[in-house]
C-alpha positions as CSV (number, residue, x, y, z in Angstrom):
1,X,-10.6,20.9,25.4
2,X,-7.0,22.0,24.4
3,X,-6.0,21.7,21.1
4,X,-3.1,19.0,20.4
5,X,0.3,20.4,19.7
6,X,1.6,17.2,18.1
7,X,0.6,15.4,14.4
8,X,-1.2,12.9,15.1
9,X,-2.5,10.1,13.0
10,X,-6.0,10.9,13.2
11,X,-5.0,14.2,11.6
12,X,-3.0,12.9,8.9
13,X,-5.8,10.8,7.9
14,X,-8.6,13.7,7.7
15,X,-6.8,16.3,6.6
16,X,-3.6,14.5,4.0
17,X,-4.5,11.2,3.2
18,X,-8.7,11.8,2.7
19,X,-7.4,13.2,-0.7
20,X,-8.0,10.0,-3.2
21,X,-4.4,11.1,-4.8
22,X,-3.4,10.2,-1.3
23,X,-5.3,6.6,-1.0
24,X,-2.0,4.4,-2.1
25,X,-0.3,5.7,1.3
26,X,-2.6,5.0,3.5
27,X,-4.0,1.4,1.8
28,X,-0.2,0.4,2.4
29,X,-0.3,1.4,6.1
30,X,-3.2,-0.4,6.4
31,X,-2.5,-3.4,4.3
32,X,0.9,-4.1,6.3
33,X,-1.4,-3.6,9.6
34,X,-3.6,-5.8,9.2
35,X,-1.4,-8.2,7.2
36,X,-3.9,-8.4,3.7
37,X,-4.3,-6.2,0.8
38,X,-6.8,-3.0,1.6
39,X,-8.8,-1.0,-1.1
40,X,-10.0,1.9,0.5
41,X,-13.9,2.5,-1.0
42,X,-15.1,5.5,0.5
43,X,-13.9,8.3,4.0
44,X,-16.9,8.3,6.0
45,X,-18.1,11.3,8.2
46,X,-17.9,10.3,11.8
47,X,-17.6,13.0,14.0
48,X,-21.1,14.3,14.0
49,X,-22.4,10.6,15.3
50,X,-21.2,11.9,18.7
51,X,-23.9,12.8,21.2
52,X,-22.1,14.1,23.7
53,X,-18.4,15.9,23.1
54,X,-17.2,13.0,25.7
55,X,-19.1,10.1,24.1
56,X,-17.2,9.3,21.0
57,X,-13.1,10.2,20.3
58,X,-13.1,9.0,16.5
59,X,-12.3,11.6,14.0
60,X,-12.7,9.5,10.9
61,X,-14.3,6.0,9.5
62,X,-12.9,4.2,6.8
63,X,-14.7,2.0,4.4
64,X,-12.0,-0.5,3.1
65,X,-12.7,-3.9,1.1
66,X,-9.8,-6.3,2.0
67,X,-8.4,-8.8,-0.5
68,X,-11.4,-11.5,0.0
69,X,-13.4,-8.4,-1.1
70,X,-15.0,-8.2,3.1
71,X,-16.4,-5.0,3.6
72,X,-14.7,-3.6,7.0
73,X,-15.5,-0.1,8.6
74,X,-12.2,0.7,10.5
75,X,-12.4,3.5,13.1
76,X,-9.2,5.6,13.9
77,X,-8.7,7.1,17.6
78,X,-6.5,9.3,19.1
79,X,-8.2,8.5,23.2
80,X,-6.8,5.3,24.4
81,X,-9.4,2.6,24.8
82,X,-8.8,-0.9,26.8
83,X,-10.9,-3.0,24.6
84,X,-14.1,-3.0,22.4
């Protein structure tokens, strides 16, 4: 596989905004995305759930609580998927 050139989000999230100094940015981003207030709880380790190198393109797993306190595991890709 060749290594990406560009910054890409996936990136920025594991190696910037993991940092919990960092947790205001990306609880904005996510809060204006998905259009309610997002408390990030916990970075989860994702990319040793893949079996095979081809089987799963997340880099990182988010626990977030949003503002009805829901617990929501958000997934962030860089492959391009169709649907879920």
């Amino acid at each position: 596989m060749n290594p990406r050139k560009l910054i890409s989000f996936d990136w920025a999230i594991k190696k910037i905004l993991r940092s919990k100094a960092n947790f205001g940015i990306l609880e904005g981003f996510l809060s204006e995305l998905l259009f309610t207030d997002i408390t990030i709880l916990e970075v989860l380790e994702s990319e040793s759930n893949q079996e095979m190198g081809f089987d799963k393109y997340n880099r990182v797993d988010i626990k977030v609580a949003d503002a009805d306190q829901r617990i929501i595991l958000i997934e962030v890709q860089y492959s391009r998927e169709l649907d879920y």
